[in-house]
PAZAPA-4460 file (N, C-alpha, C; in steps of 0.05 Angstrom, whole numbers, plus 32768, in hexadecimal, padded with zeros to 4 digits):
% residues 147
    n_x    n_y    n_z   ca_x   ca_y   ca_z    c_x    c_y    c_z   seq   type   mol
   7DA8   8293   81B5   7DAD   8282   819E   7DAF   8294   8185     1      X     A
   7DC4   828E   816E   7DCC   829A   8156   7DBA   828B   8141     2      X     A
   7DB0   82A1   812C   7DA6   8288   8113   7DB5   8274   8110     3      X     A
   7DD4   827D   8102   7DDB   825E   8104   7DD1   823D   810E     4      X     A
   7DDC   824F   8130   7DD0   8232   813D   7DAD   8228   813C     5      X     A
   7D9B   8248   8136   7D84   8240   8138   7D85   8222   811F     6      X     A
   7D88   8230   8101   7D82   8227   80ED   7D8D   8205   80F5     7      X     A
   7DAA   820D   80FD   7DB9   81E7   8105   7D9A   81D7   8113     8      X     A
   7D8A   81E3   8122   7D7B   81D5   8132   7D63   81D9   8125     9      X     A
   7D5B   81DC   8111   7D40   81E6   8106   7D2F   81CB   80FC    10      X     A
   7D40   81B9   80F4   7D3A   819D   80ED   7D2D   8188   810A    11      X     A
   7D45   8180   811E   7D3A   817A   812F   7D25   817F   8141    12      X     A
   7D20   819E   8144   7D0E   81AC   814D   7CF4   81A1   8142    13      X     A
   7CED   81A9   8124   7CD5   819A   811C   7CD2   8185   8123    14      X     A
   7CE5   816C   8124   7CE6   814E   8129   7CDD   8151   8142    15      X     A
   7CDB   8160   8158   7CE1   815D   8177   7CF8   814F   8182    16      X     A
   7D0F   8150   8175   7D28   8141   817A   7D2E   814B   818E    17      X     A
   7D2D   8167   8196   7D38   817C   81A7   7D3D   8172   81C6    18      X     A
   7D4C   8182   81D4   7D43   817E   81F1   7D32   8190   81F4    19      X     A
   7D27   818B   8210   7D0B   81A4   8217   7D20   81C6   8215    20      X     A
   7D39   81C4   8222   7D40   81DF   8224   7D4E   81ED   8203    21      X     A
   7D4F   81DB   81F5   7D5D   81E4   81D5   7D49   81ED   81CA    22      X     A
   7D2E   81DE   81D1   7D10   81DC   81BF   7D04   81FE   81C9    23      X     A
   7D0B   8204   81E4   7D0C   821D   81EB   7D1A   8238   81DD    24      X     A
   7D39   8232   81D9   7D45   8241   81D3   7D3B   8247   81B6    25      X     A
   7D35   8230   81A5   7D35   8231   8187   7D1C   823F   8184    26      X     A
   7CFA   8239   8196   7CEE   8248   8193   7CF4   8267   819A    27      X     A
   7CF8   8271   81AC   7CFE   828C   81B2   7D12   829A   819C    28      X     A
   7D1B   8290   818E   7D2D   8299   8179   7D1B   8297   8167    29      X     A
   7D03   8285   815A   7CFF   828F   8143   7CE7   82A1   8145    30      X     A
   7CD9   829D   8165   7CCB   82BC   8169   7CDC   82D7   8167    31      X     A
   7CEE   82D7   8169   7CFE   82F3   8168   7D07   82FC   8143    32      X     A
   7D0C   82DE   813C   7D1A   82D9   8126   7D07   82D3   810E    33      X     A
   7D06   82F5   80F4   7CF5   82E5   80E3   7CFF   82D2   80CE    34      X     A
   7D19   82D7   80D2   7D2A   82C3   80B3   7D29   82AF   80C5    35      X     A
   7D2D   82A1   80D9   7D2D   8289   80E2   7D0B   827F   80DF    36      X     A
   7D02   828C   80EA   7CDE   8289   80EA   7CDB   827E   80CB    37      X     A
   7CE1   8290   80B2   7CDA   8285   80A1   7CDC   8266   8099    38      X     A
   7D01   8268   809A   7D0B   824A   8093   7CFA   823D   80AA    39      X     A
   7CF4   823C   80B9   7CE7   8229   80C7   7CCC   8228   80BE    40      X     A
   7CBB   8236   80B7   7CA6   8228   80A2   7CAA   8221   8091    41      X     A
   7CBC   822C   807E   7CC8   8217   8067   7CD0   8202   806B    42      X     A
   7CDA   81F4   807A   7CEB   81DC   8088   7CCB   81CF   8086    43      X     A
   7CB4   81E0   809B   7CA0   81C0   80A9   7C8F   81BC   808D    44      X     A
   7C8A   81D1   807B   7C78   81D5   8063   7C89   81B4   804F    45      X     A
   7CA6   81B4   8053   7CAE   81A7   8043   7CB6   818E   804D    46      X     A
   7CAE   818A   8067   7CB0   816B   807B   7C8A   816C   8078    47      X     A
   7C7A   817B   8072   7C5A   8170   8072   7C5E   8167   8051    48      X     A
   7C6D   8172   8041   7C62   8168   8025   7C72   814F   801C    49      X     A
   7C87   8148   8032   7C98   8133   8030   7C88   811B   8036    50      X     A
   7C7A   811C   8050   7C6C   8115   805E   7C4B   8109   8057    51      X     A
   7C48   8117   803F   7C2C   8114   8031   7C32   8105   8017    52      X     A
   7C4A   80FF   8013   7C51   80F1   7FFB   7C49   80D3   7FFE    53      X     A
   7C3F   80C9   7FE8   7C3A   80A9   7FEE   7C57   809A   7FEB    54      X     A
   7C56   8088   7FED   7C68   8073   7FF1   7C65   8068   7FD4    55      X     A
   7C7D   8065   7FC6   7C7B   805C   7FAC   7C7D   8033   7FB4    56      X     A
   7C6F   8024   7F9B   7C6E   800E   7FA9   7C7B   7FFE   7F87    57      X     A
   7C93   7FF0   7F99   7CA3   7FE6   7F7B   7C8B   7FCD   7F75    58      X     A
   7C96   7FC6   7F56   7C88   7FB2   7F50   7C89   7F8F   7F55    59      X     A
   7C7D   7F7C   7F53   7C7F   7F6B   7F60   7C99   7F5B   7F55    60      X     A
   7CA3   7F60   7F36   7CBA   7F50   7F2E   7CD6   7F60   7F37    61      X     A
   7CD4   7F79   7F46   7CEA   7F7E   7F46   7D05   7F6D   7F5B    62      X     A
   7CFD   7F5E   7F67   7D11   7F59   7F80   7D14   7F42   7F73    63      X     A
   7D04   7F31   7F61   7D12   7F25   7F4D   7D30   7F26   7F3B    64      X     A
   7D1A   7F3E   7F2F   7D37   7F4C   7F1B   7D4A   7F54   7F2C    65      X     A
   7D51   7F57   7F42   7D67   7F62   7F4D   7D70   7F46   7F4A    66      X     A
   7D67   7F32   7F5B   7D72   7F20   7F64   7D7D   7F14   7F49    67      X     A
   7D6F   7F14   7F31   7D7B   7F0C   7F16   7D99   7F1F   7F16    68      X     A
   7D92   7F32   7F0F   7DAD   7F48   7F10   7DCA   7F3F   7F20    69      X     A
   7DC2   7F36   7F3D   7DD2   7F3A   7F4E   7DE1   7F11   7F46    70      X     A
   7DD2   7EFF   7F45   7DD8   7EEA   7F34   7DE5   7EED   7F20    71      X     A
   7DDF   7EF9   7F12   7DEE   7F05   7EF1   7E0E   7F0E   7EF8    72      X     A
   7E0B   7F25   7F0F   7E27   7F2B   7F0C   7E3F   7F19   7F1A    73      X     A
   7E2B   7F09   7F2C   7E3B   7EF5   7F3B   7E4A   7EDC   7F22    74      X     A
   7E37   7ED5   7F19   7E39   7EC4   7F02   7E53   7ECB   7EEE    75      X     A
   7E54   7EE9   7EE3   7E6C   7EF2   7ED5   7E89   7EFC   7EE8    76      X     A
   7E86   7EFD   7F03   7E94   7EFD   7F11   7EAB   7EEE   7F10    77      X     A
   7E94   7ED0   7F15   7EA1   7EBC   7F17   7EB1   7EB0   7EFB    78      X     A
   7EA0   7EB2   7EE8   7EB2   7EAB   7EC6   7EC9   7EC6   7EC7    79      X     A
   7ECA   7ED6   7ED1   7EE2   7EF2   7ED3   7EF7   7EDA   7EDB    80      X     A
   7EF0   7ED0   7EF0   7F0C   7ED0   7F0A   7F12   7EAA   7EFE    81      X     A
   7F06   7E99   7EF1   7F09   7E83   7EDB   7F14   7E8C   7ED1    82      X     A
   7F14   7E9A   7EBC   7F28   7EAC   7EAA   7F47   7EB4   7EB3    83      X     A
   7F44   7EC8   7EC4   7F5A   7ED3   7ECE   7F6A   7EB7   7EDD    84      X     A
   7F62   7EA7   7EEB   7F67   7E8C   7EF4   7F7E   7E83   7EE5    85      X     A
   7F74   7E7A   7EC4   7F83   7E70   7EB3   7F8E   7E75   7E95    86      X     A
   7F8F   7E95   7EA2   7FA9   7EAC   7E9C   7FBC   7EA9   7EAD    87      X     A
   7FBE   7EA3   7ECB   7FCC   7EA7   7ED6   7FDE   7E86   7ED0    88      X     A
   7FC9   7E71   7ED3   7FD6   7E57   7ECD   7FE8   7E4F   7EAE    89      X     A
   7FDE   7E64   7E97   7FEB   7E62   7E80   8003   7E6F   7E7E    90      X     A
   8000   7E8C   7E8F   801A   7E99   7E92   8027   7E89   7EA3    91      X     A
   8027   7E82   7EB6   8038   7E6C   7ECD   8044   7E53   7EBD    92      X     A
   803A   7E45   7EA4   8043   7E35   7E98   8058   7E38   7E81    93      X     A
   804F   7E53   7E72   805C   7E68   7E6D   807F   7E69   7E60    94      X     A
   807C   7E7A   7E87   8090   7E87   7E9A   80A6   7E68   7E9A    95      X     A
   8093   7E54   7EA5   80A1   7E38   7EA9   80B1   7E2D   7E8F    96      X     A
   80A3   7E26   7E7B   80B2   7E26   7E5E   80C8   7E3A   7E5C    97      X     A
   80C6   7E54   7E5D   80D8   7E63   7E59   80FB   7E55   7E69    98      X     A
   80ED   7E60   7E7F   8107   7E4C   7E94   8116   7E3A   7E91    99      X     A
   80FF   7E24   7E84   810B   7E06   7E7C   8120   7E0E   7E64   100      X     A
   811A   7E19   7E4B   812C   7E25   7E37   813C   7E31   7E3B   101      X     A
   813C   7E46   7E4A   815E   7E57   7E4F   8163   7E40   7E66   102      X     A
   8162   7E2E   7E71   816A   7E16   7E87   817D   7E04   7E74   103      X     A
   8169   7E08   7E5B   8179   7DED   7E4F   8196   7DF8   7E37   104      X     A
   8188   7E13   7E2C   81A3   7E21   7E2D   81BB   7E1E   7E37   105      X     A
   81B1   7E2B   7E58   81CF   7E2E   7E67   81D3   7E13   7E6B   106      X     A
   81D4   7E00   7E64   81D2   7DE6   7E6F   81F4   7DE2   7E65   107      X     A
   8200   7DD3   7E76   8220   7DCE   7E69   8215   7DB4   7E58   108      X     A
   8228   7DA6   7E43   822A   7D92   7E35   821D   7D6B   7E48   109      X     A
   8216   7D66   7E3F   8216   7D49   7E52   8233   7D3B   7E4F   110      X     A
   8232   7D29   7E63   8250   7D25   7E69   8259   7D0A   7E4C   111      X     A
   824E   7D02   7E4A   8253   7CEF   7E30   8256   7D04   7E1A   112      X     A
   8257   7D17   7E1B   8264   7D2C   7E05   8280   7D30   7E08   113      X     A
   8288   7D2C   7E1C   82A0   7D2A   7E2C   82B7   7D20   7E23   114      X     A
   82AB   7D09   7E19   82C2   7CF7   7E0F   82C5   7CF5   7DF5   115      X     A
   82B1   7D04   7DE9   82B6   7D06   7DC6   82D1   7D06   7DB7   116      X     A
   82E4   7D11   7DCC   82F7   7D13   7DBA   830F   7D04   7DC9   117      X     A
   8309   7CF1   7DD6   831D   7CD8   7DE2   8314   7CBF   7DC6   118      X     A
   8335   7CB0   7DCB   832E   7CA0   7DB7   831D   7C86   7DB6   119      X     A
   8309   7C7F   7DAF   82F2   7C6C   7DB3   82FE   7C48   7DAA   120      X     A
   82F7   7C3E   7DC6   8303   7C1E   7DB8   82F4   7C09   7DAF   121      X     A
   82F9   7BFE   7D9A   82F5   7BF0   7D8D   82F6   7BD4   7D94   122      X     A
   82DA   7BC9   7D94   82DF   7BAF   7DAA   82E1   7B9F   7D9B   123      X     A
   82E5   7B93   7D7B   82E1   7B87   7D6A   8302   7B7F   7D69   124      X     A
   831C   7B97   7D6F   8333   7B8E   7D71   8343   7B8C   7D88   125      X     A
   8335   7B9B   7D9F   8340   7B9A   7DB6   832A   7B8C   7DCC   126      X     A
   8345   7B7D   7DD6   8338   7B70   7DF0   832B   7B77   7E04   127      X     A
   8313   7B85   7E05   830B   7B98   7E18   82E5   7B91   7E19   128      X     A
   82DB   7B94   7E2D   82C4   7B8D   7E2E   82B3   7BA6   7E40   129      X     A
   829A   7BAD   7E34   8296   7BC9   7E43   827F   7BBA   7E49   130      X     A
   828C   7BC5   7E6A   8271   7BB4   7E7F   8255   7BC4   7E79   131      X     A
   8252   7BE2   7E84   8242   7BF8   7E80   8246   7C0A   7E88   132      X     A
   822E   7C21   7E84   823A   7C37   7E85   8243   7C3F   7EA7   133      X     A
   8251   7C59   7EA4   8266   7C5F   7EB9   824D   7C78   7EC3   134      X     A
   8241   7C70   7EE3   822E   7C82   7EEC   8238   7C9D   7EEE   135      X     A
   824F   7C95   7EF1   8259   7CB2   7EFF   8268   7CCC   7EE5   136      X     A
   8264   7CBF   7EC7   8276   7CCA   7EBF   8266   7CCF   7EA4   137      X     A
   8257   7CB8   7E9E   823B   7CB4   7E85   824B   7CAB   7E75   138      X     A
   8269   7CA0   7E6B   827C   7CA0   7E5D   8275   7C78   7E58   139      X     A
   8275   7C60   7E47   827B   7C49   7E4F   8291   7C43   7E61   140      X     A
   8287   7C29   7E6D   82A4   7C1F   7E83   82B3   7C0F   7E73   141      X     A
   82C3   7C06   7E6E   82D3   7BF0   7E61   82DC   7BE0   7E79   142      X     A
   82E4   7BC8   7E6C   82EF   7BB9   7E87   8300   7BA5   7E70   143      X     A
   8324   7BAB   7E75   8337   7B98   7E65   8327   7B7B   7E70   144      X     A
   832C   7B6B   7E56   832D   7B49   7E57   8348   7B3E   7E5D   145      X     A
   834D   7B2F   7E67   8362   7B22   7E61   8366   7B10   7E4D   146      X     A
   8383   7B09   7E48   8393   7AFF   7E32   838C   7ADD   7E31   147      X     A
***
């Protein structure tokens, strides 16, 4: 075995991760080996002082305050995407107005514009009686009387 691979295994080794024949090899290497020997007391010196550390113990409101926090952002989440909602519904209404105006633009004349400049009769001297209007044309219908 090469330092390299010792050092790769120097961690599990302390753990006893090893198999029995690696746990072999790694010892006989760091009896031969004093730079591996060392890091390997440095390694267990600093898994015993890891190891001797107490356990820090949070306080009793904190899982509270998270839970406040995590509420909180849910809460502005949700007024975000309300918002954005009716941006999207104002632009969509918008967009729709727009349309309707250049719609009514391109729009040709209505057909009773049509006839503006035919001559209009006068029912007061002519015998003529206008039933109603003409569906198909928006123009009045006339209908002659007889004599």
């Amino acid at each position: 075995m090469n330092c390299r691979n010792c050092r790769a295994s120097l961690s599990a080794y302390v753990d006893g991760e090893l198999t029995g024949s690696e746990m072999i090899r790694v010892r006989e290497h760091v009896g031969r080996c004093p730079v591996c020997r060392d890091e390997l007391e440095g390694l267990r010196g600093l898994k015993r002082a890891l190891g001797a550390m107490s356990v820090p113990v949070p306080p009793p409101s904190l899982g509270e305050r998270i839970l406040g926090s995590v509420r909180e952002e849910a809460r502005l989440r949700e007024e975000r995407s309300i918002r954005l909602r009716w941006r999207a519904v104002a632009g969509l209404a918008a967009g729709a107005a727009v349309l309707y105006a250049f719609a009514m633009v391109a729009r040709p004349a209505p057909a009773a514009t049509q006839f503006a400049d035919r001559p209009t009769i006068d029912l007061r001297h002519d015998r003529a009686y206008a039933a109603s209007g003409d569906p198909f044309v928006g123009a009045p219908m006339v209908l002659p009387v007889g004599r």
